[in-house]
N, C-alpha and C positions, 0 to 999 in steps of 0.2 A: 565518558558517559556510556558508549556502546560496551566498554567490558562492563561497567557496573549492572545493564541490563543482562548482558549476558549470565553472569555471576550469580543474579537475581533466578534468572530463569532454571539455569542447570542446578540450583541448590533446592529448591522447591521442588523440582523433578526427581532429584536423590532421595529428597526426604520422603516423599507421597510411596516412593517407589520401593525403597526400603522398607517402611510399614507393611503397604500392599504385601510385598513378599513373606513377612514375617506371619502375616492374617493369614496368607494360602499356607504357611506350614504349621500355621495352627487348625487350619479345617483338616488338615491331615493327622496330623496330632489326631484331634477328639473322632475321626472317623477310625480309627487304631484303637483307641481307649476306649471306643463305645463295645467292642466286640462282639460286633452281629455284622451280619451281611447281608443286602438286599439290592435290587435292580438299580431303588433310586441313589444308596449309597455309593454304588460301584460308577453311575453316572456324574458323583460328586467329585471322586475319588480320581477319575478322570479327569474331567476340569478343571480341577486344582494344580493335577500335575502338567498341566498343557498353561493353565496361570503363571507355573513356574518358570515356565520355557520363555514366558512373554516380561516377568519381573526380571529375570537375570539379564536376558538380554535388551532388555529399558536402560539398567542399572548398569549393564557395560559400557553404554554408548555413553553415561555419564563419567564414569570411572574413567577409561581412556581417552575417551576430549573434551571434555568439560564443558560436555552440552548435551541435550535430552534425544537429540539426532545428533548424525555427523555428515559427516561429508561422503559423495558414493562415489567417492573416485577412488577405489583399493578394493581387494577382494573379500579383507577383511570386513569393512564396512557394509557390503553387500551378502555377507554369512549373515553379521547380526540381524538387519533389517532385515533378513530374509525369518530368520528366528522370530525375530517380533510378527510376524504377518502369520505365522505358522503357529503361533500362543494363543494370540489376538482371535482371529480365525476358529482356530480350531475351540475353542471355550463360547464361542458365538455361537457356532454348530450343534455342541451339546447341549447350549439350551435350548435352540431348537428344537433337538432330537424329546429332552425333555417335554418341551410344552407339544411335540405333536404324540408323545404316548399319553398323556395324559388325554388330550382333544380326541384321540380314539377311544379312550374307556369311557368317555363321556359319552360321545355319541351313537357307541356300538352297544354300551353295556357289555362288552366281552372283555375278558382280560387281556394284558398282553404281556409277555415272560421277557424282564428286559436279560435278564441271566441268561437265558438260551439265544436270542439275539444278538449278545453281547458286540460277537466277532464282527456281526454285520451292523451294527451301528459303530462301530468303533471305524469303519471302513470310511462310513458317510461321516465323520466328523472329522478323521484325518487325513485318508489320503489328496481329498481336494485345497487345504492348507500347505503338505507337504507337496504338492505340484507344484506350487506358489510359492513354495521357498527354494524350491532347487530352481527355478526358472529365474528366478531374483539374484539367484549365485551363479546360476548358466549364462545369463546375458550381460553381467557387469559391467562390458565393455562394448555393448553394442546399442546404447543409446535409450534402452528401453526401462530404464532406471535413473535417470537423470539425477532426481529430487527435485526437479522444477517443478512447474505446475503443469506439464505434458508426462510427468513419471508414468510409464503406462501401467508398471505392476504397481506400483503405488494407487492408483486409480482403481485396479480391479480388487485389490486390498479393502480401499474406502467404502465403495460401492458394494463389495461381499457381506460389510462390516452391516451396513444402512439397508439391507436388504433382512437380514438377518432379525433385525430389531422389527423391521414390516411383519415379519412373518411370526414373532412372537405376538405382539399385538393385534395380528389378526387371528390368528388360534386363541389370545383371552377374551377377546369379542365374539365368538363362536361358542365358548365356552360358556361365558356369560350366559349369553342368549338360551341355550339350554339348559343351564340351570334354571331361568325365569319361565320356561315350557315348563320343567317337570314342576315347578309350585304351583304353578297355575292348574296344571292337573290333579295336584294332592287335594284326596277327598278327606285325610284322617287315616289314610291306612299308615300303620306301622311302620310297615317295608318299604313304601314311599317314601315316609317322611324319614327315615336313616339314610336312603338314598340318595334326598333332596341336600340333604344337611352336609353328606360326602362330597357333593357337586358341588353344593356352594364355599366350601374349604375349600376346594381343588381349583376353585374357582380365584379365588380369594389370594392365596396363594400365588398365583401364576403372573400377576399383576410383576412382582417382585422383579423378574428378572428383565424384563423388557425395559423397566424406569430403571435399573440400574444400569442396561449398556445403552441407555441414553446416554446420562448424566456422564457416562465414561467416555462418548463420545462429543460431546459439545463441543470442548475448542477443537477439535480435531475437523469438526463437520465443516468448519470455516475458516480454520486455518490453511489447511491442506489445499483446499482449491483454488484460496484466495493469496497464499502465500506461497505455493509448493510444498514438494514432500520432500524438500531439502532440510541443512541445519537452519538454528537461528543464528545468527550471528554477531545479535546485536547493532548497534547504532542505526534502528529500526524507527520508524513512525509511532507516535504516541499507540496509533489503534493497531498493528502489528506488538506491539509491543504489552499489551493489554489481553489480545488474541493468545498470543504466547505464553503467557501466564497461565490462559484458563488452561488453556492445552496443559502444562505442563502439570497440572493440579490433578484436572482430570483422567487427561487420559494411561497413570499408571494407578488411579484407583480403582480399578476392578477388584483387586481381591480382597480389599477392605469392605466392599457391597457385597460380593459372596459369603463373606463369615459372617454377616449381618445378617441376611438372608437365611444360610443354614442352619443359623441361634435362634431364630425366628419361627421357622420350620420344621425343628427338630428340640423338642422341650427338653429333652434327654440329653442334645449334645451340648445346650445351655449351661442343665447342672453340673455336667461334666467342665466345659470352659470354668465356670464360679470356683468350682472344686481346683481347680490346677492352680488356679489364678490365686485362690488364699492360702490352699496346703499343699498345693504343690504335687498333690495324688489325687487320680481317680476315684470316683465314689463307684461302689459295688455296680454290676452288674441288673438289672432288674430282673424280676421271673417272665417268662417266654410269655405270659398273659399277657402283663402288664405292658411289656414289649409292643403287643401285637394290639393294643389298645383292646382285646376280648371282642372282637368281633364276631359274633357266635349267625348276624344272617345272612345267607344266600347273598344279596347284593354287594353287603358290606365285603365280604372274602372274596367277590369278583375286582372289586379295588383293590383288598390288601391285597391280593400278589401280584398286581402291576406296580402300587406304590407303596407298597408298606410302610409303615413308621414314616409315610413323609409327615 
């Protein structure tokens, strides 16, 4: 019975995680095939390839033990896990980064250049993941990685992860709220009402990524604390065994919520997915107008060059 759970659990983990991976190299794909470049792409473009970091090394811990975790007694084991915290993490961070550029064009009306910041967002999204994964391969043998339920870098992992998703949902709730100010002040002017209409998109929008590193977190929210940040191992409790599941379902679906998302988001990288998907080619290019959606007012161009094309 306990290999049968097992078996159950790590093949469901292979398969979600296999997908996953193959959805993050298709949002690369269609961010290649759309041939344009902008702030929010390049922040896409980003987290995709930090998905990747988190899909391979999922898909390792499958491949080599035949489980969705392994065991953190070897160096090896403690590289991977470290790789997942540092995927995981670092794609948490950029949404972030995303929903607080967005929450400052809202509430400042000023634009923000994500292209010339680039270097220094790229800083706050990775180097505090990669502290987290060399400290995970630094201390493998000094207690502080168990996989029990005291894992301390597994803890600050968890806790990084559930802070992260706080902090997107409270930037859509601030956003909200400001979009619901500026209608309440629209008298019928023009300028207002394109402004109103971009906040309430931008609004609309941002909902996205916060429900998606829920749902990616759920069994993990409960599993982790209540079972350890060790493997499964099977011949477990009905409700461990149940736990286990979701976990395994969920937590390597992230990059299957991000192409959804960026299909969602971007009507252009859509036709472009459709187009690959039935002929196997890209459809043309659009003109630099139709691109820019023709945003010809003042307000509207203080958006597009924070978010264009989102």
């Amino acid at each position: 019975m306990a290999n049968e759970q097992l078996i159950v659990v790590s093949t469901l983990a292979y398969i979600v995680s296999v997908i996953s991976f193959l959805c993050t190299v298709m949002s690369l794909v269609l961010i290649r095939v759309m041939k344009k470049w902008n702030g929010f792409l390049a922040i896409l473009w980003a987290m995709a390839i930090c998905q990747l970091v988190f899909d391979i090394s999922f898909t390792r811990h499958i491949t080599s033990d035949s489980s969705y975790v392994s065991s953190k007694d070897d160096f090896t084991t403690s590289l991977w896990d470290g790789l997942q915290y540092f995927g995981g993490l670092s794609v948490s961070l950029w949404t972030n980064i995303l929903a607080l550029v967005v929450l400052k064009v809202v509430v400042t009306y000023e634009a923000f250049n994500i292209r010339k910041n680039f270097y220094f967002l790229s800083a706050v999204a990775l180097v505090p993941p990669l502290l987290l994964c060399v400290l995970n391969i630094a201390l493998y043998k000094d207690h502080y990685n168990t996989g029990g339920q005291n894992d301390n870098i597994g803890q600050i992992y968890s806790y990084s992860r559930t802070a992260s998703i706080l902090i997107n949902f409270v930037a859509y709730a601030i956003i909200s709220v400001q979009a619901q100010k500026i209608g309440g002040n629209s008298v019928g002017d023009g300028e207002i009402s394109q402004q109103q209409l971009m906040i309430n998109e931008l609004s609309r929008r941002m909902i996205y990524y916060p429900l998606m590193q829920t749902v990616s977190r759920i069994g993990a929210s409960v599993y982790e604390p209540v079972y350890g940040y060790g493997p499964y191992l099977g011949n477990s409790s009905q409700n461990e065994y149940i736990w286990a599941i979701i976990y395994a379902i969920t937590a390597p679906a992230a990059g299957i919520g991000y192409l959804i998302i960026f299909l969602m988001m971007q009507p252009y990288a859509y036709e472009q997915f459709v187009a690959l998907l039935t002929t196997c080619k890209p459809v043309p290019a659009p003109s630099s107008s139709v691109a820019s959606g023709s945003n010809t007012s003042p307000m509207n161009r203080k958006y597009s060059e924070t978010m264009s094309d989102q």
